[in-house]
Backbone as a chain_set.jsonl record, in Angstrom:
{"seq": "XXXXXXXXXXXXXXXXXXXXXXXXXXXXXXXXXXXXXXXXXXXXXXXXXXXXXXXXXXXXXXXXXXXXXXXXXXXXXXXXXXXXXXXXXXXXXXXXXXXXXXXXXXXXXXXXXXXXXXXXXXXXXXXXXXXXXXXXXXXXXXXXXXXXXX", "coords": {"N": [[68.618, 119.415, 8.946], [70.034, 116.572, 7.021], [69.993, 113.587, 9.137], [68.911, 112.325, 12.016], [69.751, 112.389, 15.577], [70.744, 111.223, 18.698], [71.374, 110.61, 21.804], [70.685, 109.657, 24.412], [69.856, 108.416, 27.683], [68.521, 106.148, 29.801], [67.376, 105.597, 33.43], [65.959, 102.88, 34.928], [63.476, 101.674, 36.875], [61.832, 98.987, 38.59], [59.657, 97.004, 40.204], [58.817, 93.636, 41.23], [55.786, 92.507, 41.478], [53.623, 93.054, 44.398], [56.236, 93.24, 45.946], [57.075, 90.938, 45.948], [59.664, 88.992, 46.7], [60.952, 87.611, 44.362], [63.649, 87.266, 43.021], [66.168, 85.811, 43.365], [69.339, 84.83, 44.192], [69.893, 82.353, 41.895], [68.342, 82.746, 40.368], [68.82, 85.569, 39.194], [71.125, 86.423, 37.961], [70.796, 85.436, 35.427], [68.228, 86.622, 34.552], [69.533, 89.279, 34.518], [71.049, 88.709, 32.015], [69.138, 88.114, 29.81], [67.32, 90.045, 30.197], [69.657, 92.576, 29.378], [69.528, 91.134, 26.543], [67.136, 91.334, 25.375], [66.682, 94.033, 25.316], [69.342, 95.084, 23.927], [68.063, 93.896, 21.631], [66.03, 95.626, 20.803], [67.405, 97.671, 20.417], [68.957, 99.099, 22.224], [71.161, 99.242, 24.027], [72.657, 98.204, 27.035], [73.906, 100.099, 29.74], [74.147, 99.447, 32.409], [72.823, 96.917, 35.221], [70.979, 95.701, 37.59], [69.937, 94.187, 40.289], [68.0, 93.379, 42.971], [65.969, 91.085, 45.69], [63.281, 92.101, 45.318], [63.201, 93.746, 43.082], [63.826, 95.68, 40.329], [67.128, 97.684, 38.752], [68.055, 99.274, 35.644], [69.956, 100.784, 33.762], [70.242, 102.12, 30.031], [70.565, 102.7, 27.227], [68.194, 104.363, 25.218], [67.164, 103.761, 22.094], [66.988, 106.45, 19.782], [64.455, 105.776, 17.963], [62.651, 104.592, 19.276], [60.148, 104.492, 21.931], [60.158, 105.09, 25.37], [57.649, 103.844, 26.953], [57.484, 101.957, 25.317], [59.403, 100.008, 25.242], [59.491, 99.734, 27.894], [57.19, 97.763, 28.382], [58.104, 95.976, 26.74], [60.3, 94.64, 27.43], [59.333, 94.18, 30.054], [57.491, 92.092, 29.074], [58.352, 90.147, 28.068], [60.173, 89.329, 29.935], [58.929, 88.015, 31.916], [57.366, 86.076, 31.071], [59.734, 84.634, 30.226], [60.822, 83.855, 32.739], [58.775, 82.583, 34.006], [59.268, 80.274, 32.795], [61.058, 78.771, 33.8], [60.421, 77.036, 36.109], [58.604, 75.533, 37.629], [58.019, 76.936, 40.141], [57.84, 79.281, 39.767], [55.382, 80.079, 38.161], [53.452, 81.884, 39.002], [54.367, 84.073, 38.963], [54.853, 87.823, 38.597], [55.448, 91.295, 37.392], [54.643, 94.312, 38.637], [52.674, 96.602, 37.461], [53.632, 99.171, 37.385], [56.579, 101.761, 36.401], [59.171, 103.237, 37.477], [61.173, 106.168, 35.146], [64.265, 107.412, 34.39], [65.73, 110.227, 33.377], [68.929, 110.198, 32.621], [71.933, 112.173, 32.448], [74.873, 113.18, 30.438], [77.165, 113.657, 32.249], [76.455, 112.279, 34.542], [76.242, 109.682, 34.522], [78.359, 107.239, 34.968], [77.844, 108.015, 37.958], [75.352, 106.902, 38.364], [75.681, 104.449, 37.643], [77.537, 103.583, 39.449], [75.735, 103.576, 41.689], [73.809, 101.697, 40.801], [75.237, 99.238, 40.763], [75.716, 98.86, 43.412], [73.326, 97.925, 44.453], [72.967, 95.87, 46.664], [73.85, 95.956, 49.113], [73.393, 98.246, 49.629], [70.485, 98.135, 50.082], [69.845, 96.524, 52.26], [69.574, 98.701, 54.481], [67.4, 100.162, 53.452], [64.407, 100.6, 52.307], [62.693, 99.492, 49.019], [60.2, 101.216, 48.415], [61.271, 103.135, 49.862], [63.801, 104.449, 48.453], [62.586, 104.667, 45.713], [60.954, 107.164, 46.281], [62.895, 108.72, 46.922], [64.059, 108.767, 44.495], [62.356, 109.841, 42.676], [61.76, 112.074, 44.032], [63.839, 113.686, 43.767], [64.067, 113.708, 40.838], [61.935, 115.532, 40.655], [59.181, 114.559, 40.703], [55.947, 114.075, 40.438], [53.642, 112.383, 42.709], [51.896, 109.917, 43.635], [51.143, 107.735, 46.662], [49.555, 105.863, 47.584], [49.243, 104.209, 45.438], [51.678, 102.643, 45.726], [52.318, 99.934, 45.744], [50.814, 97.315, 44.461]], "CA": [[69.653, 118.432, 9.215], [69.832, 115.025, 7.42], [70.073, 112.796, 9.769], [68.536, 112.365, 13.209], [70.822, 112.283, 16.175], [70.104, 111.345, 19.654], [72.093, 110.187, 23.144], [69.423, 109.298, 25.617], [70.727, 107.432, 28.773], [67.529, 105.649, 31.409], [67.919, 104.73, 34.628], [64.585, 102.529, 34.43], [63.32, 100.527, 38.035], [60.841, 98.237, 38.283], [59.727, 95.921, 40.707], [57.884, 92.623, 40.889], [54.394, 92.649, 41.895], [53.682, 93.17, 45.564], [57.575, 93.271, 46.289], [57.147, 89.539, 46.664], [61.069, 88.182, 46.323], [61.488, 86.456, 43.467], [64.543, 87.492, 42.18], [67.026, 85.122, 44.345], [70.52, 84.123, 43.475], [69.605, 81.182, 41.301], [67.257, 83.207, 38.659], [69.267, 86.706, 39.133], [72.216, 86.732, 36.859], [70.353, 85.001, 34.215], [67.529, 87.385, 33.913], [70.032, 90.068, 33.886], [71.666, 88.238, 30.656], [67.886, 87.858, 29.316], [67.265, 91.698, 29.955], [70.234, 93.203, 28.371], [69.924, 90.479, 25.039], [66.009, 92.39, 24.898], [67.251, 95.864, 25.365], [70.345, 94.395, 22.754], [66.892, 93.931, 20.429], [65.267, 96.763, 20.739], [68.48, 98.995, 19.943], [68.583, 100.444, 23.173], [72.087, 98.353, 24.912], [72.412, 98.429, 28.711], [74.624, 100.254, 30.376], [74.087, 98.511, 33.881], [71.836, 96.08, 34.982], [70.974, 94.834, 38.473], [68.59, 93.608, 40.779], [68.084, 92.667, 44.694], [65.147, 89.972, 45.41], [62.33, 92.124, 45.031], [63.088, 95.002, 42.472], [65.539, 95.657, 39.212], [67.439, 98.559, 37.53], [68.701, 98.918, 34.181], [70.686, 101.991, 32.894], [70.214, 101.585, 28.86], [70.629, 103.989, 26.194], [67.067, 104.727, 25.018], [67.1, 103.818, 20.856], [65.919, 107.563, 18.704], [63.235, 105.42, 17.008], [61.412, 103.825, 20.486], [59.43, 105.278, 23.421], [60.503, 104.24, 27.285], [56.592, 102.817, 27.204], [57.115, 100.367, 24.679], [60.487, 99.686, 25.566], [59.171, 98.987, 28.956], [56.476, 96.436, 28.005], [58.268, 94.711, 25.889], [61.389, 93.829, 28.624], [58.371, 93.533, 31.09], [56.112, 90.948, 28.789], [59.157, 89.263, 27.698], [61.454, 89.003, 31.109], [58.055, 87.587, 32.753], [57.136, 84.927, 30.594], [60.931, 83.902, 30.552], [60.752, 83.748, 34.181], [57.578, 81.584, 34.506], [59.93, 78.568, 32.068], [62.427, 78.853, 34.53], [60.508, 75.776, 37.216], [56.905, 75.647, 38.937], [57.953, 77.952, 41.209], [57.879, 81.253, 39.014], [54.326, 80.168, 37.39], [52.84, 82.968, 39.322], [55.713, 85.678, 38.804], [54.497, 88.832, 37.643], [55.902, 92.169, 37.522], [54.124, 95.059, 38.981], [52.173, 97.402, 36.436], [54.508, 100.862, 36.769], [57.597, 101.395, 36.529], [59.734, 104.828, 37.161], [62.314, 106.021, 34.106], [64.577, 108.928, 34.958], [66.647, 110.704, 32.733], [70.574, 110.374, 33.192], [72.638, 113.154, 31.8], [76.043, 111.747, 30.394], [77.661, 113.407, 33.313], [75.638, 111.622, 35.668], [76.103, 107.975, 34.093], [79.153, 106.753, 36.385], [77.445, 107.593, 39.155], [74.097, 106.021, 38.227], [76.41, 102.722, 37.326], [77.892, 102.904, 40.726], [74.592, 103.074, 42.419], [72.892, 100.277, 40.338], [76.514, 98.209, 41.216], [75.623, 98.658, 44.923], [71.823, 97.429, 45.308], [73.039, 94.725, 47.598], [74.758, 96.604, 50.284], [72.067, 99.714, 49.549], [68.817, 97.484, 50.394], [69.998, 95.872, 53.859], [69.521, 99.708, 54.914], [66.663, 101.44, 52.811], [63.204, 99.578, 51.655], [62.769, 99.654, 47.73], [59.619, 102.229, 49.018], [61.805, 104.79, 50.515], [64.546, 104.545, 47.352], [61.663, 105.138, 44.998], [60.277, 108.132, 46.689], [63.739, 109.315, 46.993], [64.316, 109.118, 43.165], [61.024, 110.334, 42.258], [61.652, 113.99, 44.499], [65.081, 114.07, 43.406], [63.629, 114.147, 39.803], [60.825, 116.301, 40.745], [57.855, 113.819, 39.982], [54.796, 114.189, 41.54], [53.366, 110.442, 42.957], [50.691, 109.389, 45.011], [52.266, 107.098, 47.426], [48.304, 105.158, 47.402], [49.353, 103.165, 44.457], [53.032, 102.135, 45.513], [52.355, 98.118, 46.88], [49.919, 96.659, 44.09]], "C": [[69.238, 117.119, 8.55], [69.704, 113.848, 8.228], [69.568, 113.071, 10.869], [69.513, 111.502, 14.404], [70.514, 112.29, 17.83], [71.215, 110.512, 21.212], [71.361, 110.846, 24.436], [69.709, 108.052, 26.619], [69.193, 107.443, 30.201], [67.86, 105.494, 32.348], [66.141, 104.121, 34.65], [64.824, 101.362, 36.034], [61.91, 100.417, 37.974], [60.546, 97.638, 39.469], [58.659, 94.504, 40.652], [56.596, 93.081, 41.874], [54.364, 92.135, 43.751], [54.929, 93.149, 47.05], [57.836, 91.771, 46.688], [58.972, 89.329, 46.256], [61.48, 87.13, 45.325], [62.509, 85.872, 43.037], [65.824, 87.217, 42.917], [68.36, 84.839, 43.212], [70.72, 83.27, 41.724], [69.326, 82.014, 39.71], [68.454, 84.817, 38.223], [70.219, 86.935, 38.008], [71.717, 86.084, 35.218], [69.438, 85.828, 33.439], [68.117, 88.488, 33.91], [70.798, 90.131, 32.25], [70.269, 88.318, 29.731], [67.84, 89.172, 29.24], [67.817, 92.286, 28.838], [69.74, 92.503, 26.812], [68.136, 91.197, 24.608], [66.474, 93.295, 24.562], [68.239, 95.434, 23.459], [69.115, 94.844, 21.184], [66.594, 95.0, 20.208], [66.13, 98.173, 20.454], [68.48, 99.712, 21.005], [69.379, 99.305, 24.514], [71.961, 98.685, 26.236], [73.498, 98.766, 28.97], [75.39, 99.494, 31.806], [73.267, 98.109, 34.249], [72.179, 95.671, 36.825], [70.12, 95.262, 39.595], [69.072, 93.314, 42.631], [66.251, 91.603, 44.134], [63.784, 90.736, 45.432], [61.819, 93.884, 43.677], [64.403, 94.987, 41.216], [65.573, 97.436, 38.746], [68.331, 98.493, 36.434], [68.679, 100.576, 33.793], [71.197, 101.992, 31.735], [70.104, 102.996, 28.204], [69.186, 103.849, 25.374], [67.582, 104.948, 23.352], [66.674, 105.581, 20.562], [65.181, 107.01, 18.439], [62.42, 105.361, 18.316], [60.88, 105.107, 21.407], [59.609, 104.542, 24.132], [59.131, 103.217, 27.138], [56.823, 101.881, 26.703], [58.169, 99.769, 24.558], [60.266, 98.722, 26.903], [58.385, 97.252, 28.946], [56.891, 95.656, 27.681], [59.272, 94.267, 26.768], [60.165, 93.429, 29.67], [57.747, 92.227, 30.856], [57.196, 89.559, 28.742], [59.92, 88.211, 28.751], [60.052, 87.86, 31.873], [57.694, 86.57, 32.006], [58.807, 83.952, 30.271], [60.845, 82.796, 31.886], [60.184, 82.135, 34.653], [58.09, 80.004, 33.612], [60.8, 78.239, 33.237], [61.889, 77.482, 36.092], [58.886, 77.013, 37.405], [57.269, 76.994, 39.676], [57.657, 79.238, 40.704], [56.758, 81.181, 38.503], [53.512, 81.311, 37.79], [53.669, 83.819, 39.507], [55.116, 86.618, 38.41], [55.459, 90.071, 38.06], [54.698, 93.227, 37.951], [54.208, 96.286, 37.665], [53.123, 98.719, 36.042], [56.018, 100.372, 36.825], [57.987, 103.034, 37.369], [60.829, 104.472, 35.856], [62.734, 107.203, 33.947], [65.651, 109.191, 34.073], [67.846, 110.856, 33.064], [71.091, 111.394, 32.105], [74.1, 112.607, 32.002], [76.867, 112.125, 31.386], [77.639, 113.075, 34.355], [75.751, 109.749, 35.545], [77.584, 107.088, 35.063], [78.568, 107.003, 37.52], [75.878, 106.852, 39.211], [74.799, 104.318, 38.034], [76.609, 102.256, 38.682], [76.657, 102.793, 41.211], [73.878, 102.269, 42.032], [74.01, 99.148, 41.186], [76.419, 98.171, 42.715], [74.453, 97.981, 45.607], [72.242, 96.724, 46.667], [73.181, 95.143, 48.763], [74.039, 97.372, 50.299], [70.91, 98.765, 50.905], [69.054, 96.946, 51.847], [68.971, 97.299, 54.968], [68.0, 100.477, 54.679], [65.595, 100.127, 52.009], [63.421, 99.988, 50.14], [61.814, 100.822, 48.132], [60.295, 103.547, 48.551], [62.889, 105.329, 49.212], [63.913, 104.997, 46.5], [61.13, 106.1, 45.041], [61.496, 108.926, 46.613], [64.156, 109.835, 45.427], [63.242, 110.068, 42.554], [61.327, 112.419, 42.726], [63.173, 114.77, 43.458], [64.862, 114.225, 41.57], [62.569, 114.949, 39.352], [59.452, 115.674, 39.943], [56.842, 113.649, 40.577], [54.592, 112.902, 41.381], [52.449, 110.808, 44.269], [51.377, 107.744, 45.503], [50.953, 105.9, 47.656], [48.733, 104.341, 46.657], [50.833, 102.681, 44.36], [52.397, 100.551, 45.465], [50.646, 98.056, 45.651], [49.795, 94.884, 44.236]], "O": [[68.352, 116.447, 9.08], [69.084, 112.973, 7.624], [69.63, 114.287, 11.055], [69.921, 110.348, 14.266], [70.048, 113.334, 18.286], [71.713, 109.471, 20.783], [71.406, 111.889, 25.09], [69.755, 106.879, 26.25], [68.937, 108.262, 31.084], [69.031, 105.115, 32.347], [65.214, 104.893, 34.406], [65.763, 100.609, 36.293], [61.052, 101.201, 37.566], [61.584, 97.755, 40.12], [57.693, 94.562, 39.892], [56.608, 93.88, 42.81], [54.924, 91.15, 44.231], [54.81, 93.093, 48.274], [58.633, 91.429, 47.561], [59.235, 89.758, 45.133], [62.147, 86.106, 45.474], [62.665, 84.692, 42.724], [66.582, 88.159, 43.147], [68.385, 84.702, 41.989], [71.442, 83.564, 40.771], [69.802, 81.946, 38.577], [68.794, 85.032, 37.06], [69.906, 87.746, 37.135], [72.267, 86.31, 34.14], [69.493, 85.956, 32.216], [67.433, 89.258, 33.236], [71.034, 91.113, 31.546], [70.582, 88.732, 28.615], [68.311, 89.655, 28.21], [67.26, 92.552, 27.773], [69.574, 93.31, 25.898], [68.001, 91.55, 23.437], [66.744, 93.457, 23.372], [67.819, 95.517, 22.304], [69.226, 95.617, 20.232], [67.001, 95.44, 19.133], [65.714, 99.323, 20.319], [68.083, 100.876, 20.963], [68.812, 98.761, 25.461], [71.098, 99.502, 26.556], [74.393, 98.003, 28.605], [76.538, 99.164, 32.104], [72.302, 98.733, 33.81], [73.3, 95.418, 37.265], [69.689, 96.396, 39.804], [70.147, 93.129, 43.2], [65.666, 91.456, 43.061], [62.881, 89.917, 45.598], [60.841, 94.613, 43.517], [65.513, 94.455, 41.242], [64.636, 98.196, 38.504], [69.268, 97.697, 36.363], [67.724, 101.329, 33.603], [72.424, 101.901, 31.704], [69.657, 104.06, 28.633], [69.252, 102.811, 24.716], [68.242, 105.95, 23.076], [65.846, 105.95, 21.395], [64.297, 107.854, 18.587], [61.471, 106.141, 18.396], [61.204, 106.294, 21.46], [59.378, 103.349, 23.931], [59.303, 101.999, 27.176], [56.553, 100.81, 27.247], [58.142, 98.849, 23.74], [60.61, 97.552, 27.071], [58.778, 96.139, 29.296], [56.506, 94.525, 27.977], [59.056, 93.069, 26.952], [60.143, 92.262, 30.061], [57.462, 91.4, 31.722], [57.009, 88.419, 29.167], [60.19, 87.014, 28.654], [60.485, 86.823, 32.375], [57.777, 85.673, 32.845], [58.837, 82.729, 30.133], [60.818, 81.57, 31.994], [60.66, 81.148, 35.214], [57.506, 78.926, 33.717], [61.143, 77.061, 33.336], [62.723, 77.094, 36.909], [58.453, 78.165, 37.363], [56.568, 78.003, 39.599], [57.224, 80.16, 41.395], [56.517, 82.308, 38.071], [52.809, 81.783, 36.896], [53.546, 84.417, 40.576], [54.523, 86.219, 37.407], [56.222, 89.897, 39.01], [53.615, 92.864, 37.492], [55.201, 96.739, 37.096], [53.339, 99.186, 34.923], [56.532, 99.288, 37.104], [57.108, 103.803, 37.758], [61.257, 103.372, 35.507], [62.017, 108.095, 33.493], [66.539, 108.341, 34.003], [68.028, 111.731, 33.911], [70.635, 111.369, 30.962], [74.57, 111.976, 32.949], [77.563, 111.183, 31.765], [78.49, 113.348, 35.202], [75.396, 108.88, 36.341], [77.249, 106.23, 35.879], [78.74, 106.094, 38.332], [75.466, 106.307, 40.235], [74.249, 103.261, 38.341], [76.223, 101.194, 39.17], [76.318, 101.609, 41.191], [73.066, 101.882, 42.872], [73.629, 98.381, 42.07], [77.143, 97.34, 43.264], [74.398, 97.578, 46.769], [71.752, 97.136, 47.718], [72.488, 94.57, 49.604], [73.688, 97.432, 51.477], [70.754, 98.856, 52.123], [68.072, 97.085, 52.576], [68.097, 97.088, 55.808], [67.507, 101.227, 55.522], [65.932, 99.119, 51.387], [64.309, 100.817, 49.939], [62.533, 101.807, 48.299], [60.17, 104.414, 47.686], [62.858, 106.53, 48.942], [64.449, 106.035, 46.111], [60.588, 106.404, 43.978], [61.245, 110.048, 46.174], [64.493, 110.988, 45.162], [63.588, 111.076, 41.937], [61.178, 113.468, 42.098], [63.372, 115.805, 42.822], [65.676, 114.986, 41.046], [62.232, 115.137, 38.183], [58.875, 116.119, 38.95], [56.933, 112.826, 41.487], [55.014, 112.219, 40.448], [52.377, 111.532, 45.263], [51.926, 106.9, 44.795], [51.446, 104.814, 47.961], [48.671, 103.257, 47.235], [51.309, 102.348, 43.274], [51.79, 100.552, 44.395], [49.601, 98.626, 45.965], [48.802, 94.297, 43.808]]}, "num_chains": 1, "name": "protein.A"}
């Protein structure tokens, strides 16, 4: 085949380091605009994007050329030194070292949209934790539950 041909859809969550709350009103919709215009870079647009105050997901079409790792890093190194311009208060922001990044199948991508589009109303109910463990079985990923909370 000439050409190389690929439609690869993430659901990619993250959260900040020790689930501290960073990610309030104020900063939220901005570092979702900051996110996607990375992703944007990196050839690899966002489907859906959004966050509660101590965790984000982003459902992005995964470039053919890149790897999730260095996809990750680079929204991680980037979104976090954004962050820390953003006032005193964020100088100690970090993001927490892992991530998860789960394969969506394109008949699965509306309902991965709606469930990113709900965090808000989700999280009242369900710790980031128990959501994480839930995605993780439901994708069959083995995890040691020792290294959630760095």
């Amino acid at each position: 085949m000439p050409q190389s041909l690929a439609s690869l859809h993430i659901h990619l969550v993250f959260s900040t380091k020790q689930r501290i709350a960073w990610l309030d009103d104020d900063i939220r919709s901005d570092l979702h605009r900051y996110i996607t215009g990375v992703l944007r870079e990196l050839k690899s647009p966002v489907v859906a994007i959004n966050s509660v105050e101590d965790h984000i997901h982003v459902l992005f079409h995964l470039s053919r050329t890149s790897c999730i790792a260095s996809i990750v890093e680079e929204v991680k190194t980037t979104s976090s030194k954004w962050i820390k311009t953003k006032g005193d208060r964020f100088q100690n922001f970090r993001w927490q070292v892992g991530y998860g990044a789960f394969a969506v199948s394109k008949s699965r991508v509306s309902s991965v949209m709606k469930y990113i589009a709900r965090q808000r109303e989700h999280h009242p109910k369900e710790t980031f934790d128990r959501e994480f463990v839930e995605l993780l079985r439901a994708h069959e990923i083995p995890f040691d539950e020792r290294y959630f909370l760095e």
